[in-house]
LUMKOLZA-24929 format. One record per residue: residue number from 0; residue in three letters; x, y, z of N, C-alpha, C, O, CB in turn. Coordinates in pm, whole numbers, plus 50000, padded with zeros to 5 digits. Glycine has a CB too. Example, Ala and Ser with C-alpha at 12.3 -4.5 7.8 and 13.67 -1.06 7.14 Angstrom:
! LUMKOLZA-24929
(site 0,ALA,(51319,49431,50780),(51230,49550,50780),(51320,49670,50780),(51424,49668,50846),(51131,49553,50905)) (site 1,SER,(51285,49775,50708),(51367,49894,50714),(51290,50003,50787),(51341,50114,50804),(51408,49940,50572)) 
This chain:
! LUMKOLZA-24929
(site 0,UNK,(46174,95480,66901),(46088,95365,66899),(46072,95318,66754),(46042,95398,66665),(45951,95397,66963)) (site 1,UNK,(46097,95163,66726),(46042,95118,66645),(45951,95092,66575),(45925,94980,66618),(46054,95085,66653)) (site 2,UNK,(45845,95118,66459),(45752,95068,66418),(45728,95021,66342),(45726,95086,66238),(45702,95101,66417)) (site 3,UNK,(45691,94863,66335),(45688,94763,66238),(45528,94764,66146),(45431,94751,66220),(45718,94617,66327)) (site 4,UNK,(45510,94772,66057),(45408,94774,65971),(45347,94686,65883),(45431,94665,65796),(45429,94843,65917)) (site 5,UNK,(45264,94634,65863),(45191,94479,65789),(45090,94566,65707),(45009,94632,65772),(45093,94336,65919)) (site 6,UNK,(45086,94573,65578),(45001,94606,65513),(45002,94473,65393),(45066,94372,65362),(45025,94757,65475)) (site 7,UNK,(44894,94547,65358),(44836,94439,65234),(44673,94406,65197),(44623,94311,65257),(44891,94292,65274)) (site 8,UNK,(44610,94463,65125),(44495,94474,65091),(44428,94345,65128),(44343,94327,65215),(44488,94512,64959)) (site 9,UNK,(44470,94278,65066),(44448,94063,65077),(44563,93994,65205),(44576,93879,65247),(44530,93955,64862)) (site 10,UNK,(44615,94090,65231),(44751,93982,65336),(44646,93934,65476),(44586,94011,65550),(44944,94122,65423)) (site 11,UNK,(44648,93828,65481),(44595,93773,65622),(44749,93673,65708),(44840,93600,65668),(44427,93641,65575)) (site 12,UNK,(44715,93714,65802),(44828,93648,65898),(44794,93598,66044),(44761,93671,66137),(44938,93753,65919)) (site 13,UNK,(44806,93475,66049),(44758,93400,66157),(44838,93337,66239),(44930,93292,66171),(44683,93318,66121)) (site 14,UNK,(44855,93303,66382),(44958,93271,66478),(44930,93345,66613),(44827,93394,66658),(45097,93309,66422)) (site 15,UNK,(45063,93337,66663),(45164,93402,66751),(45267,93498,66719),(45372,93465,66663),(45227,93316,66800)) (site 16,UNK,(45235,93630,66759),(45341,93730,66683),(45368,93784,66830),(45277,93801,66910),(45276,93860,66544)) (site 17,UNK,(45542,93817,66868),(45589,93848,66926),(45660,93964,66904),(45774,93968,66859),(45621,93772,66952)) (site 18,UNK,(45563,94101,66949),(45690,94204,66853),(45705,94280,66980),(45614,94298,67061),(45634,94325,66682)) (site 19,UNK,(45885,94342,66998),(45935,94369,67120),(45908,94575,67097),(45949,94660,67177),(46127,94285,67138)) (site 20,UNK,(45853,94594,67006),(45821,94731,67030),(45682,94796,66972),(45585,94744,67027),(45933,94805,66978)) (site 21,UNK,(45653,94881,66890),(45536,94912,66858),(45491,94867,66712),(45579,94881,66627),(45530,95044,66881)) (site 22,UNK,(45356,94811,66662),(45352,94770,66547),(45175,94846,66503),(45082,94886,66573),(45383,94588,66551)) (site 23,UNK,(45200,94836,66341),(45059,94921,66309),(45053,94841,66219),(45147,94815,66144),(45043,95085,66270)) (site 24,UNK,(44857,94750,66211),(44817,94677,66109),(44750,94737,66033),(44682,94831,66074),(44763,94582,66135)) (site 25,UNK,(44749,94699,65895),(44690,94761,65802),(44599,94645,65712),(44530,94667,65612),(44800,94841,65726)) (site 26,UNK,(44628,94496,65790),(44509,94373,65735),(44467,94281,65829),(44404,94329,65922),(44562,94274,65620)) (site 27,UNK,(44485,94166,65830),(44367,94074,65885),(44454,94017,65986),(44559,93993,65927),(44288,93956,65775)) (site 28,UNK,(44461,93991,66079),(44519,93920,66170),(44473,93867,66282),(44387,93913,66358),(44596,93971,66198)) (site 29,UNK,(44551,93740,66291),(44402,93673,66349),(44552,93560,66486),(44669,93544,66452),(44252,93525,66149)) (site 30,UNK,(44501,93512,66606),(44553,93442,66674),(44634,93526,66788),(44560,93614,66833),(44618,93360,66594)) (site 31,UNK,(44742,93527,66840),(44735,93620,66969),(44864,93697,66952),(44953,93641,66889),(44729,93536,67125)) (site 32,UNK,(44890,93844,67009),(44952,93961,66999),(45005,93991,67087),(44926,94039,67168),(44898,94046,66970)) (site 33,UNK,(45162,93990,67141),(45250,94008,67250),(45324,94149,67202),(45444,94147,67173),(45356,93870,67275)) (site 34,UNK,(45239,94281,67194),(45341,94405,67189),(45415,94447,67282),(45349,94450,67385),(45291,94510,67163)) (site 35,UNK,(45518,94482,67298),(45598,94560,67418),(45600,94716,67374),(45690,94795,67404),(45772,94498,67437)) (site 36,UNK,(45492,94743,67303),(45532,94880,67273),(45333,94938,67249),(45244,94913,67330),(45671,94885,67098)) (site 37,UNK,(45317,95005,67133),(45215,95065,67107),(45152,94943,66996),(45217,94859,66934),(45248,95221,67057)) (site 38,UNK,(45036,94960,66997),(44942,94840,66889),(44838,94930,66808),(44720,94961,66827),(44832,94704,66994)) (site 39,UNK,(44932,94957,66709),(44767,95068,66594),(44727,94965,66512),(44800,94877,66465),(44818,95239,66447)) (site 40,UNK,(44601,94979,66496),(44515,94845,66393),(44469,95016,66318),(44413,95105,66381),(44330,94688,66495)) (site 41,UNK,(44515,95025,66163),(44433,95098,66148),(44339,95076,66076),(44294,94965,66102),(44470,95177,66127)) (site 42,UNK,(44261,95146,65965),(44126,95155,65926),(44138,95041,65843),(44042,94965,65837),(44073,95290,65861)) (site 43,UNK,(44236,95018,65780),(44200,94878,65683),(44239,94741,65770),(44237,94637,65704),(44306,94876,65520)) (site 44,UNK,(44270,94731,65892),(44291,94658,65967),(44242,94587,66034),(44229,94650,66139),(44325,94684,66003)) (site 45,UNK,(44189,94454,66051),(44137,94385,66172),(44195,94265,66211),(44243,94174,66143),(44008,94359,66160)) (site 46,UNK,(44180,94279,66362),(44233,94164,66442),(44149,94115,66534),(44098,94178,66628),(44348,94191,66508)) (site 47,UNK,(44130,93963,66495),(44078,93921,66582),(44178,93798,66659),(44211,93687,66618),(43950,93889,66528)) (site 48,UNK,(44206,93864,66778),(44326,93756,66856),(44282,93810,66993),(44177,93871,67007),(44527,93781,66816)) (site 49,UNK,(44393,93777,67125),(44412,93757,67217),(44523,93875,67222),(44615,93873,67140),(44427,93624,67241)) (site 50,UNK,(44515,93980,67321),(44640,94073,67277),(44675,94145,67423),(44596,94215,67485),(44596,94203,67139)) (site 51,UNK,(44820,94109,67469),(44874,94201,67591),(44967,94283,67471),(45026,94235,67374),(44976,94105,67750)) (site 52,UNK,(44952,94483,67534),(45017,94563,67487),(45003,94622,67602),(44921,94591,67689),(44991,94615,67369)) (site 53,UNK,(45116,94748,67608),(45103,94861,67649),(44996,94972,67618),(44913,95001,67704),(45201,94893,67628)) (site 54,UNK,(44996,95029,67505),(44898,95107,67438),(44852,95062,67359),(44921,94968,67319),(44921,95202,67395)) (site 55,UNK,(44702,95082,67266),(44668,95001,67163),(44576,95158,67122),(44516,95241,67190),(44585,94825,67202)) (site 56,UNK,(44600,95145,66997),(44485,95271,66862),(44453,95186,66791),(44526,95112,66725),(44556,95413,66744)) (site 57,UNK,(44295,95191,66800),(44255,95135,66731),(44130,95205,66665),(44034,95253,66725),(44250,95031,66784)) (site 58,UNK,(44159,95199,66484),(44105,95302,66406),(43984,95179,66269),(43892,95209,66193),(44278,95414,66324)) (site 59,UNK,(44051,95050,66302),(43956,94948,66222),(43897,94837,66331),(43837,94864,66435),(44051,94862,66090)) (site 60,UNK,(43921,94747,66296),(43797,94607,66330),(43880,94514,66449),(43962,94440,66395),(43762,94475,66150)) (site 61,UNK,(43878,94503,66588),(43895,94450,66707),(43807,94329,66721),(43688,94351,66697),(43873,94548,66806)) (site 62,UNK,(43833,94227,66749),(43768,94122,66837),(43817,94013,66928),(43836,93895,66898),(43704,94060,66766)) (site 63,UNK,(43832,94064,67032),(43935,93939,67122),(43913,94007,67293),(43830,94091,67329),(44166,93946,67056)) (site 64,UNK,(44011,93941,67370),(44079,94003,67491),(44154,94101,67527),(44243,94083,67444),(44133,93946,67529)) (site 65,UNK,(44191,94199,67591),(44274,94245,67556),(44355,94336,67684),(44294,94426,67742),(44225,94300,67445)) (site 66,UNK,(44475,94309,67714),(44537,94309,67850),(44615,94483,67783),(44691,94460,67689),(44670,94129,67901)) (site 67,UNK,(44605,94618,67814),(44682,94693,67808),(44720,94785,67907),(44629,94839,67969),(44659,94732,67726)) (site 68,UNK,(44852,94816,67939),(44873,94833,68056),(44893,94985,68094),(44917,95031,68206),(44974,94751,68086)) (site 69,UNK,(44878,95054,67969),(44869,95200,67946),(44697,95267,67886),(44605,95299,67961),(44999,95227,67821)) (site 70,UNK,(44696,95271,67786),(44584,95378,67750),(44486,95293,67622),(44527,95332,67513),(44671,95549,67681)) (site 71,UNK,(44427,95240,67614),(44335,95212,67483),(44235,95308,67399),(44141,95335,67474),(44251,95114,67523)) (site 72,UNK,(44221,95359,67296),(44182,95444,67239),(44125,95388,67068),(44162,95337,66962),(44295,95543,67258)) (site 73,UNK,(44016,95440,67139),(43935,95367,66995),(43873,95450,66873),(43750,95452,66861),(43801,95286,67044)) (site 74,UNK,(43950,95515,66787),(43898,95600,66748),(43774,95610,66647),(43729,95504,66606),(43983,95645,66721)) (site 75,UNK,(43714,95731,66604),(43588,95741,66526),(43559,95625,66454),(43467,95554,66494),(43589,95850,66433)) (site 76,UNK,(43640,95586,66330),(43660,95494,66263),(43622,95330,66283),(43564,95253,66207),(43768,95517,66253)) (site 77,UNK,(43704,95301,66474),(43694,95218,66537),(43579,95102,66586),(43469,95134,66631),(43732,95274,66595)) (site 78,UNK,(43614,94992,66573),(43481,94896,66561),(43557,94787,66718),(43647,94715,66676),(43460,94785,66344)) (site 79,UNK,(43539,94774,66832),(43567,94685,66898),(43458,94591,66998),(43411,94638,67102),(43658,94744,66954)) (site 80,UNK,(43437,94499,66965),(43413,94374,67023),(43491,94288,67072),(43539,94187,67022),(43364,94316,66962)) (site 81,UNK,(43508,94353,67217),(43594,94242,67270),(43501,94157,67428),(43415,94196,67507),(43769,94334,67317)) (site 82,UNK,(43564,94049,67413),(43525,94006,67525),(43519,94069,67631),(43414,94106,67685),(43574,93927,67547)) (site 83,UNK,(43694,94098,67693),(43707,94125,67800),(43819,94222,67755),(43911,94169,67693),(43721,94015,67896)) (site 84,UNK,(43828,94381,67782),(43922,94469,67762),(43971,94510,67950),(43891,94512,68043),(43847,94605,67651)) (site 85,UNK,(44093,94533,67960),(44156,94502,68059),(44280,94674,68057),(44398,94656,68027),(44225,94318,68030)) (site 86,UNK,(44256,94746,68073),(44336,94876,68016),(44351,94978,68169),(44298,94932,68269),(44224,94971,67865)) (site 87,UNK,(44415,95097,68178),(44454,95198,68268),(44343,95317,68243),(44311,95411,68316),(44612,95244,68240)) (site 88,UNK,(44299,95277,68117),(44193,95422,68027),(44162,95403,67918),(44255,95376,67842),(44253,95566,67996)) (site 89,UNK,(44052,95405,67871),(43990,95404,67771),(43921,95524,67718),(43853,95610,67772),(43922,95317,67787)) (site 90,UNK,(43966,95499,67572),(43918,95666,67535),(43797,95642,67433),(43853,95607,67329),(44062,95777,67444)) (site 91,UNK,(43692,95644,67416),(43617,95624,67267),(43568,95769,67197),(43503,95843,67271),(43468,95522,67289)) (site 92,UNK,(43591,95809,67077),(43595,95865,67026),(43472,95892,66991),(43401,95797,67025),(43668,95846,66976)) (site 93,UNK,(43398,95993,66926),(43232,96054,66887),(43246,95953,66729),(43306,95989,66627),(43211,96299,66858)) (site 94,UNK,(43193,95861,66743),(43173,95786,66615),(43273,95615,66658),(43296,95526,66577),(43255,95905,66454)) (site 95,UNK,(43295,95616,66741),(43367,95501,66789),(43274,95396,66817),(43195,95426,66906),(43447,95531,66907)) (site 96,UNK,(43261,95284,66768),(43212,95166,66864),(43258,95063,66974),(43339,94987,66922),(43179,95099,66798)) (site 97,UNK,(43239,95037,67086),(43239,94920,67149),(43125,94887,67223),(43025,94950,67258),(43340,94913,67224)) (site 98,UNK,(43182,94714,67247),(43058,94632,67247),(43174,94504,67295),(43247,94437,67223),(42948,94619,67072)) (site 99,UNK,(43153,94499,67478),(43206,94394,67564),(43225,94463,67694),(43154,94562,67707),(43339,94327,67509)) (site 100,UNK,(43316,94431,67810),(43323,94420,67931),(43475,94549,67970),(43577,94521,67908),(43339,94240,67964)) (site 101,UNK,(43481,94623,68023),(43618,94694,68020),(43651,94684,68171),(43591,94759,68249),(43615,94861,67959)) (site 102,UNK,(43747,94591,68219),(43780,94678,68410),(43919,94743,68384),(44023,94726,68320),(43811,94532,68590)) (site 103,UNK,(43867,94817,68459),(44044,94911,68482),(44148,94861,68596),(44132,94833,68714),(44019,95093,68542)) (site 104,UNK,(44249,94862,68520),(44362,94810,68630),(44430,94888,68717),(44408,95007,68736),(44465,94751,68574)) (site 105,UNK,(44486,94843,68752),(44554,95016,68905),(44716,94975,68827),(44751,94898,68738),(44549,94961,69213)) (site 106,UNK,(44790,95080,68921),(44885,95108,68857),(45012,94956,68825),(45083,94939,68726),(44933,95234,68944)) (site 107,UNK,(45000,94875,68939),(45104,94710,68928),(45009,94612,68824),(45028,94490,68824),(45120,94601,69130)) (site 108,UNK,(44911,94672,68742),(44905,94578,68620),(44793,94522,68674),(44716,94482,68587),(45031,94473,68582)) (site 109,UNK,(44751,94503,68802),(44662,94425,68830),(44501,94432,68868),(44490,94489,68977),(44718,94385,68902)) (site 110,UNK,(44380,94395,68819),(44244,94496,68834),(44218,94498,68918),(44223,94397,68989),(44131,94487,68784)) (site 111,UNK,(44163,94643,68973),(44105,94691,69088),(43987,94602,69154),(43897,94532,69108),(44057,94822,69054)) (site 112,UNK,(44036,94640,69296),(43915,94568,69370),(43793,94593,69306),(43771,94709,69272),(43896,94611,69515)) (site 113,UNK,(43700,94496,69281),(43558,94549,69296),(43466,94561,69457),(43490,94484,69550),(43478,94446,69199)) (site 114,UNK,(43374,94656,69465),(43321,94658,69574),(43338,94769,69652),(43322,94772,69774),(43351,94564,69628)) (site 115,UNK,(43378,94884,69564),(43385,95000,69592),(43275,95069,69634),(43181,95034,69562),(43432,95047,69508)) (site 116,UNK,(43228,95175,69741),(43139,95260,69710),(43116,95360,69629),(43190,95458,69638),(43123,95291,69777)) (site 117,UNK,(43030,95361,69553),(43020,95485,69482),(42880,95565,69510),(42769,95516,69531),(43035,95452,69330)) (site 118,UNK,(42924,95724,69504),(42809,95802,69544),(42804,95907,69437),(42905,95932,69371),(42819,95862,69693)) (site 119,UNK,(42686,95970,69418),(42688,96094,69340),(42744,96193,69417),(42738,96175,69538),(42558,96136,69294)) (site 120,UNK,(42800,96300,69375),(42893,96399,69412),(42776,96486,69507),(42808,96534,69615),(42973,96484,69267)) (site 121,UNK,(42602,96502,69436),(42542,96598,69560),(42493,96519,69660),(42428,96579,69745),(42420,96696,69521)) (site 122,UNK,(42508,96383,69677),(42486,96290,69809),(42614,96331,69873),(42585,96412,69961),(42470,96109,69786)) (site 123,UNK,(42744,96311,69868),(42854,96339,69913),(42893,96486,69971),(42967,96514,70065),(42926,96302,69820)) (site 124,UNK,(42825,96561,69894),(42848,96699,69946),(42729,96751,70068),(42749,96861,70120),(42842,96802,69807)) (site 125,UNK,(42636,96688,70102),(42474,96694,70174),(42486,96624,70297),(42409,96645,70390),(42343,96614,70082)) (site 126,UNK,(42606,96516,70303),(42679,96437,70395),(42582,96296,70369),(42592,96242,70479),(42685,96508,70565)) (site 127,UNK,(42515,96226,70305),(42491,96137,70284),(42558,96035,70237),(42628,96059,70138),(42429,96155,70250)) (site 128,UNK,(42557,95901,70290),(42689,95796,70258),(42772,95750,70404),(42772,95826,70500),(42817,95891,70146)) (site 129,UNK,(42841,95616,70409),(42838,95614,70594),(42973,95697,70690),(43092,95730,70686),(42853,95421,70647)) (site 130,UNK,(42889,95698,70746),(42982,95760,70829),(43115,95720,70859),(43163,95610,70829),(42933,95769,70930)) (site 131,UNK,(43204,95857,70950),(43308,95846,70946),(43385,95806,71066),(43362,95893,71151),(43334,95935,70898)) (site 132,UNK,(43449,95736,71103),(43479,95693,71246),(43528,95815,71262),(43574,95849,71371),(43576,95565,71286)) 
């Protein structure tokens, strides 16, 4: 796997970036993010865009949408405000922030029904919850 890298203390970069494998930011980036691979923003890094990836680490500054179709992981470091995060799993780390909306998607990319029942495990075990044809 490829990994493409943007550093630069002062570098800001704004657009449409199309990268066909994994990329790790190290400054400001701003407008929307098409990875086909892994997305690390790290600690000197922030993006604020619109972003479909597979995986995304994120160790600096998040603010957008964000469609991933594998694992999101936000570590200690990590600052995310996103609108709407859209992922398979989310991991936040002991010192991690977020702050927005997360649904989980099922396995064809697409989010789970809402309208599920949910019960606590000692209602379920006591037989409480409806019955079973």
């Amino acid at each position: 796997m490829t990994l493409l890298t943007i550093v630069g203390d002062h570098a800001k970069i704004e657009g449409k970036l199309e990268i066909a494998d994994s990329i790790q930011i190290e400054c400001e980036v701003g407008g929307e993010l098409n990875v086909g691979g892994r997305l690390v923003i790290g600690e000197k890094g922030g993006v604020n865009a619109n972003v479909q990836t597979v995986d995304a680490i994120i160790m600096g500054q998040y603010d957008g949408n964000m469609v991933a179709s594998g694992n999101v992981e936000i570590a200690a470091t990590g600052r995310v405000s996103g609108n709407n995060i859209h992922t398979d799993s989310l991991v936040i780390s002991k010192g991690g922030f977020f702050n927005g909306n997360v649904t989980k998607i099922d396995e064809r990319g697409a989010p789970e029904k809402v309208g599920r029942q949910v019960y606590l495990v000692d209602d379920k075990r006591s037989g409480v919850g409806p019955s079973k044809p």
